[in-house]
N, C-alpha and C positions, 0 to 999 in steps of 0.2 A: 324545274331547275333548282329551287329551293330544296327539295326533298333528295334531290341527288348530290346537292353539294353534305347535307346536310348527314346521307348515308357517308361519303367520301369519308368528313370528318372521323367518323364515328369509328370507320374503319383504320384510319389512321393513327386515331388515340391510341389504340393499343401501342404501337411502335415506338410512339413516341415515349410512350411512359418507358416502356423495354428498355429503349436506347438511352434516355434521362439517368432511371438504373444501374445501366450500364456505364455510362457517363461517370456515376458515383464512384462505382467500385474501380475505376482507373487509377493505378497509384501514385500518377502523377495530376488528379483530381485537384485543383485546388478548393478547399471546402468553406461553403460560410458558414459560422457559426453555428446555423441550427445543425447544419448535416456532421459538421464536423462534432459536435453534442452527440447525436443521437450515435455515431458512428462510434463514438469513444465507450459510452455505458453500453451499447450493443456487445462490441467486442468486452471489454470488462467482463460483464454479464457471462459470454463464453468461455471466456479466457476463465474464469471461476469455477464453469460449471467443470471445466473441463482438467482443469486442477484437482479438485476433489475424484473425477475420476482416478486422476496420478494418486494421490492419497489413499482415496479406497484400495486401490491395486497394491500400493506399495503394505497397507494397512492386515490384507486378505494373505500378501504372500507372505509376510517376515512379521507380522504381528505387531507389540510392545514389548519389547524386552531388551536386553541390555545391548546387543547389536546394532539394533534402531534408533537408542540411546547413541550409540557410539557414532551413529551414521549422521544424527541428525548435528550430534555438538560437531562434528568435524566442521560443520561451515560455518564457527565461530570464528576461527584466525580469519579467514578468507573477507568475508562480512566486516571484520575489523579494516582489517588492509584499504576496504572500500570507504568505508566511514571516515578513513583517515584522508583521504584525498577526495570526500566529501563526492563523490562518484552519485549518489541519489540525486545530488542537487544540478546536475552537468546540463541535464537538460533545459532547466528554467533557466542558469545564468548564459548557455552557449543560442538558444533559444532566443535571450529579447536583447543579447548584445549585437547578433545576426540581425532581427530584425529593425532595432535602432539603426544600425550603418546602416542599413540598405535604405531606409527612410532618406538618411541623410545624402546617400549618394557617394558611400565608402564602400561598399559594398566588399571590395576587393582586398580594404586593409581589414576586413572583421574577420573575410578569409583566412589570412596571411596571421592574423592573431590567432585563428583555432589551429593552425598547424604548429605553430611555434609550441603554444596549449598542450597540443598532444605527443610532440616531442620530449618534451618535460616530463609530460605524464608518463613516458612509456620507457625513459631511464629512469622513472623511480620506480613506477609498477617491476620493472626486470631486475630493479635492483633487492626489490622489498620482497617478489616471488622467491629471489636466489637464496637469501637469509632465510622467509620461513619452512623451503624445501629442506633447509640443512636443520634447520634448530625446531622443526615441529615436536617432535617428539621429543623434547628438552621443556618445551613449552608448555607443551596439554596437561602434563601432569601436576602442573599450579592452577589451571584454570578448573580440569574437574578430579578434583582430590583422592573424590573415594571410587575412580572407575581399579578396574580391574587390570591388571597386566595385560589381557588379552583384548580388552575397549581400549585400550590407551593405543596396543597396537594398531587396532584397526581403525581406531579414529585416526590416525596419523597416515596412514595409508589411503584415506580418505580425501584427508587434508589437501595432502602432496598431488591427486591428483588434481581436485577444486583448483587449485591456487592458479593455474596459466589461466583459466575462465576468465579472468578478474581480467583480465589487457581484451576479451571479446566481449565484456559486459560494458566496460570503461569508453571504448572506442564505438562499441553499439551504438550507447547514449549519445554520443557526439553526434554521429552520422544521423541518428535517429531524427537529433536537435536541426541539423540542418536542412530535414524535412519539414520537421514543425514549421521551422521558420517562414516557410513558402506555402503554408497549409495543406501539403500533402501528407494526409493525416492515415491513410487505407492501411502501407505495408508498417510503420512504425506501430498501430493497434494492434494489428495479426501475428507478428511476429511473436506474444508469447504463446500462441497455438501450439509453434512447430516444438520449442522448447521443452512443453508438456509431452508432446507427442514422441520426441527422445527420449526421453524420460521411461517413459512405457514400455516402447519399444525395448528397450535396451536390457528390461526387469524381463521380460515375456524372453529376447532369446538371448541374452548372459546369464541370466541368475542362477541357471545350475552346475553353470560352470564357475562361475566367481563370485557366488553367495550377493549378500545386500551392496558390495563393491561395483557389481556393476551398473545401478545406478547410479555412481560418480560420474563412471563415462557417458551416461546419458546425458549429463549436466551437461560437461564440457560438449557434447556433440550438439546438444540444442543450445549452450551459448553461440556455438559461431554459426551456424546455421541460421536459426533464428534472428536476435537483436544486433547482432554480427555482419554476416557474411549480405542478406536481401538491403539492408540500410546500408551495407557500401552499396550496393548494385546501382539503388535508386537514386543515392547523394551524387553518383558520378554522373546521373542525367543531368543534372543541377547545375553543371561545371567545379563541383568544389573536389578537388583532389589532396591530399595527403602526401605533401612533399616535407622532408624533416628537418627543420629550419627552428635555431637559436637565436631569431634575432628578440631579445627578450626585451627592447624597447620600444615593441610595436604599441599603438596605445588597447587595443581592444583584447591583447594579452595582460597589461598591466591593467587592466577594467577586471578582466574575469580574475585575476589573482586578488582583485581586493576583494570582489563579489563573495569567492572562493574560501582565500584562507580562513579567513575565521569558521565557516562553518566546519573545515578542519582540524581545528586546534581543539574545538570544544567535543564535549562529550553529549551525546542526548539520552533522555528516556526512553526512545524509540529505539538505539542501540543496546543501551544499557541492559534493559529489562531481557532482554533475553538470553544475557550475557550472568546476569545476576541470577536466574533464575536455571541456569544448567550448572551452575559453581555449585549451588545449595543443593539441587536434586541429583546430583550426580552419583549419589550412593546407593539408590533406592532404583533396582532395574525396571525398566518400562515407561519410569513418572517423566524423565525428558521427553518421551515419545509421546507421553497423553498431554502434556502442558501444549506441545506443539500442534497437536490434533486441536485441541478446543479452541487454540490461537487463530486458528486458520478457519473454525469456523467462524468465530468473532470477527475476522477481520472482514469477510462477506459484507455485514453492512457498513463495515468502518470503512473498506474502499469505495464503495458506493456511495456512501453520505458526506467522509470525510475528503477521499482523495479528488471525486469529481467537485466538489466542493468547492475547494483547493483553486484546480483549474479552471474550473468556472470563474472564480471569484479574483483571483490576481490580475487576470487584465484589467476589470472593471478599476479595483482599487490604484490600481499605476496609473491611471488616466485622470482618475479624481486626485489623487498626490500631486500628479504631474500638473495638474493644470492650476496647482493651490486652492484646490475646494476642499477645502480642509473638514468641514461643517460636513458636505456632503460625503467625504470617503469614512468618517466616524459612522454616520448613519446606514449607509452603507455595508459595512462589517457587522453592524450591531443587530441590524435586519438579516444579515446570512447569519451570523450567532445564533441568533431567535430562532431562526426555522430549522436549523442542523442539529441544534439542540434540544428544543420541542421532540422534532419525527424522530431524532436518537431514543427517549426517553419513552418512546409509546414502544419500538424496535425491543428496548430494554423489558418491557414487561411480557412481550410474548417469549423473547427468548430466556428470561428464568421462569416462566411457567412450561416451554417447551423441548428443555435442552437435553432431558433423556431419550425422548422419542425422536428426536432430531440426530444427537448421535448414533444411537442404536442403527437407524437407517441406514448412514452414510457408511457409517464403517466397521459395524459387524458382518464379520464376514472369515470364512480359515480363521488364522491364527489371532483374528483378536475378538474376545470371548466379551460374552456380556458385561462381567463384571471390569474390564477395562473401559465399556462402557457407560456404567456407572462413576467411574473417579473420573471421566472424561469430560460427563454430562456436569458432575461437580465443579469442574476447573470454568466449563464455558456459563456457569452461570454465576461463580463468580467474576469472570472478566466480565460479563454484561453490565454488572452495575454501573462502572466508568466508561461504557460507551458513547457516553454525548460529552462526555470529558477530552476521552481518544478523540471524537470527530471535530470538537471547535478549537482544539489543542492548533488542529493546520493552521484554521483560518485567524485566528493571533498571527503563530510565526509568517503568513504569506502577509496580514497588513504590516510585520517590520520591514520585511521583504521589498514590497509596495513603494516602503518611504525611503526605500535605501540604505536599511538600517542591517544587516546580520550581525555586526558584533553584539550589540546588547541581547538577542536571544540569545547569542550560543553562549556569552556569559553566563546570563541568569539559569539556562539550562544545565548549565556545565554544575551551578555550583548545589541546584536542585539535585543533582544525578549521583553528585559526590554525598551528599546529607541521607538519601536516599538506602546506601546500604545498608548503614546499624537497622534502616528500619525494615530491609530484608531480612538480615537476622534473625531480628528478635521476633519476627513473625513467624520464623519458621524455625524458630526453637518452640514456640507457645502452639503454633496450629501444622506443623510439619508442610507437606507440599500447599495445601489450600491457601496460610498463610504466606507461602510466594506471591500469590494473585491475588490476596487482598492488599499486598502491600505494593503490588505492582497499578493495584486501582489507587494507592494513597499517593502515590509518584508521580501518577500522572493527572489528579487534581490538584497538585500542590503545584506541579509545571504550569498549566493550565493555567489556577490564579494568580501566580505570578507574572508571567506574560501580559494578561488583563490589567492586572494593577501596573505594571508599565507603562502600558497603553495609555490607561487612563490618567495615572501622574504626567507623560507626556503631551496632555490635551491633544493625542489623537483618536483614542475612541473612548467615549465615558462612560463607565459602568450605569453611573447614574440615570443615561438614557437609552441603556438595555431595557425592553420588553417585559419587565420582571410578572406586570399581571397575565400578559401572555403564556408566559413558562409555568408560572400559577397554576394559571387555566389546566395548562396540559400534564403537568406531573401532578394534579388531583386527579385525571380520568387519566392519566395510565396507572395508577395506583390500583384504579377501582378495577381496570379492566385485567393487571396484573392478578390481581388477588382473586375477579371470579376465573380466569383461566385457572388460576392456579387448584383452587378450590375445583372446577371439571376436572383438573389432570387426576385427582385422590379418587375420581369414582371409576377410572379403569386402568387398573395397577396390572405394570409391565415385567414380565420374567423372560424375556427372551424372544417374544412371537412377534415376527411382522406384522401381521395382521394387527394385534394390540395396538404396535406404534403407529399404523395407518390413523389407526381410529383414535386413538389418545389426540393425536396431530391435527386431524380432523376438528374433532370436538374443543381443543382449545383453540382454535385459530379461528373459530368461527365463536364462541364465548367473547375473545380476546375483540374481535372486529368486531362484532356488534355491541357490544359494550364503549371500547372507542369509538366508535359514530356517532352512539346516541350519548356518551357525555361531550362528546366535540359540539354537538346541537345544541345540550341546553346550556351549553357554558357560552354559547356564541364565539365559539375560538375562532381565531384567524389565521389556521396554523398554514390552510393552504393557500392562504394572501401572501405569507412571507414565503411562500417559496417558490412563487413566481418569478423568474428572471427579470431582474430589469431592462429596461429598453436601453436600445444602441447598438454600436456597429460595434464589431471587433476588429480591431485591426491583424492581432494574431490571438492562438489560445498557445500556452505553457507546456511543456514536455510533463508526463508523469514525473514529477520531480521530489515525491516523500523518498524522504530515505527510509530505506528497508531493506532487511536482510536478502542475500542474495535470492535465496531460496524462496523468497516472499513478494518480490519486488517483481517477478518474471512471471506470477502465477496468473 
């Protein structure tokens, strides 16, 4: 009897795991914590790989040159438009205002506050679309100086067509946010699959009918498709509908408008930099296209380390704020500083020992030729050095976040970002494009310690009880391990051959890892102590909520 219950079981197991599985991938799932973790870096992970195919594709057909240029600044105004009505941030404040009412058993006024919210939002977005359809091309030609008659055209045509996206990117987030809310976490991660997958498609059968323009409309088709059209499908399981209603006294409207404006009014690095960086390149064809090439690889671990980060890390801190563990939520932040900036700084060594062999791969291919991959591999290894800068940059702004606080980042941001250009400039009078991306690593160490020392003048997180022999530890053995990669990369010098970048890639990353292990050994680091989650429940996790360029934000 034993033996046959015991075959039963055994036969069973399989199903049940199948159906568990199954269970998961249901998008009206609600998820805990871990599944909802692992579900978020999974799809990321995808959603990345699958980006870079968009880029190689886009990279293979039309190259670096001044077209690509034109194609890429066009989603400047659009990107602004967003930034200004603070659209990156929609998720996390539409996100735990939803989930605070329903705690409280408001449920219906947190409603009744997102649609009044998106009312607002969508006579300005129609009002601010209507303006920069008329006056785009009055506009471009101050922001990239030295483009050509025939880029200014075509970035403008560009433009004009981006700009409706912004009301399916806007309202995406919303819809998105009120799945977060409920933890169904499945179609808001997958959605920017279909995006990408526009994208492609659209390159593959318009592009020989309407040149690099018809990856506009790929945009716009994977905006409402994607983040759009499946996140209304599923919010309307929810009961939340979209009726358009002024009544601008509701209180969970006057909540997200304090949450909100200020991150509007101010200016960030995170917009800035790539706003300052197409103004000064803009005369030299290709170099927008390669800046943006090695940004997008840079960003691979920046969203990885910093964005899951981010989300990981804000519930935790709103709970120790909220509860006035004041002691605890300092230490807290200071331990995810420690460990995002550590694994940042090891990230940083193999990627400037690997960043030729690493672009070569991805995006030579047609039209973009070695040597584009050369200023390319230049660019990404400059951006590397400020990568644990980029990653703990979040988790500052999510502890203002946390306490309640956005005015004072977006000030201190604001007045960082303004200080910031002389010293685009003068870099890029002194080092031409390269000097863009060193000054864009001084921008965003200077944000960075500023934000800290707030912190820490504020007695809510103290430098003083940052990790510092920890970080020690680990920027001496990424140094070492930086330097023997780098030292293997000199004994197989690359001209062009895959096979070379296989093997170059190969042999530094295995230099690179073993050298990091065995000085992580004898240094007794703790790096993968701090990056242990801590314990607890979650009550919800945050919308991807960095702000980021359109084009950046979806990948």
């Amino acid at each position: 009897m034993s033996m046959a219950a015991d075959l039963a079981a055994f036969a069973v197991a399989p199903k049940a795991r199948l159906s568990r599985i199954a269970g998961l991938l249901r998008p009206s799932h609600e998820h805990t914590p871990i599944s909802a973790a692992m579900l978020l870096v999974t799809a990321l992970c995808v959603s990345r790989l699958l980006g870079y195919v968009r880029e190689a594709y886009i990279a293979s057909v039309f190259g670096a040159g001044a077209y690509t240029d034109a194609y890429v600044a066009a989603f400047t105004l659009p990107d602004s438009l967003s930034y200004m009505l603070a659209a990156g941030s929609v998720g996390v404040t539409v996100t735990s205002i939803l989930t605070r009412y329903r705690a409280e058993n408001r449920e219906e006024v947190a409603k009744r506050g997102i649609t009044v919210m998106m009312t607002v939002i969508l006579m300005i977005l129609a009002l601010g679309i209507a303006i920069l359809e008329l006056t785009a091309s009055k506009i471009e030609p101050y922001m990239f100086p030295n483009f050509t008659p025939a880029q200014l055209e075509l970035c403008a045509r560009i433009t004009r067509i981006l700009l409706p996206g912004k009301i399916f990117y806007y309202f995406g987030g919303v819809y998105a946010a009120v799945l977060l809310s409920r933890r169904w976490f499945m179609v808001p991660s997958t959605v920017p699959l279909l995006y990408n997958v526009c994208i492609i498609l659209s390159g593959i059968v318009a592009a020989r009918r309407f040149g690099i323009t018809s990856l506009a409309f790929g945009v716009l088709a994977g905006l409402f498709i994607g983040p759009f059209f499946l996140n209304v499908i599923c919010a309307r399981r929810t009961g939340f509908h979209f009726r358009p209603s002024l009544d601008i006294h509701n209180p969970a409207f006057r909540e997200w408008v304090r949450l909100s404006v200020p991150l509007g009014l101010g200016i960030s690095i995170l917009m800035a930099d790539s706003l300052y960086q197409r103004y000064f390149a803009s005369g030299s064809a290709g170099d927008i296209t390669r800046l943006y090439y090695a940004k997008q690889l840079f960003t691979v671990p920046l969203g990885i380390l910093g964005q899951t980060a981010g989300q990981a890390s804000l519930p935790f801190f709103a709970r120790l704020f909220g509860e006035k563990r004041r002691k605890e939520f300092g230490a807290m932040v200071n331990r995810a500083v420690t460990g995002i900036f550590t694994l940042s700084i090891l990230c940083t060594a193999w990627f400037m020992a690997s960043a030729l062999p690493v672009v070569d791969l991805i995006y030579r291919r047609g039209r973009f030729e070695f040597s584009d991959s050369e200023h390319t591999a230049t660019y990404l290894f400059c951006f590397s050095l400020a990568l644990g800068f980029w990653a703990i940059q979040v988790l500052y702004a999510r502890a203002f976040f946390a306490a309640g606080d956005s005015l004072t980042p977006m000030v201190a941001s604001t007045i960082v970002t303004v200080a910031a250009f002389p010293i685009y400039a003068v870099m890029f009078r002194m080092f031409s494009i390269v000097g863009l991306v060193i000054a864009s690593d001084i921008a965003i160490v200077l944000d960075t310690i500023v934000l800290a020392l707030l912190l820490h003048r504020r007695h809510l997180v103290r430098l003083t009880e940052l990790c510092w022999v920890e970080i020690g530890k680990v920027v001496t053995v990424a140094s070492l391990a930086g330097l023997t990669a780098w030292g293997v990369s000199q004994t197989v010098p690359l001209h062009g051959s895959r096979k070379d970048d296989l093997v170059a890639l190969g042999l530094i990353s295995l230099a690179w890892g073993a050298t990091a292990l065995l000085g992580i050994w004898l240094t007794d680091s703790q790096l993968l102590g701090y990056l242990k989650p801590p314990r607890g429940n979650w009550s919800s996790l945050p919308s991807p909520g960095d702000t980021a360029p359109l084009h950046d934000a979806v990948v």
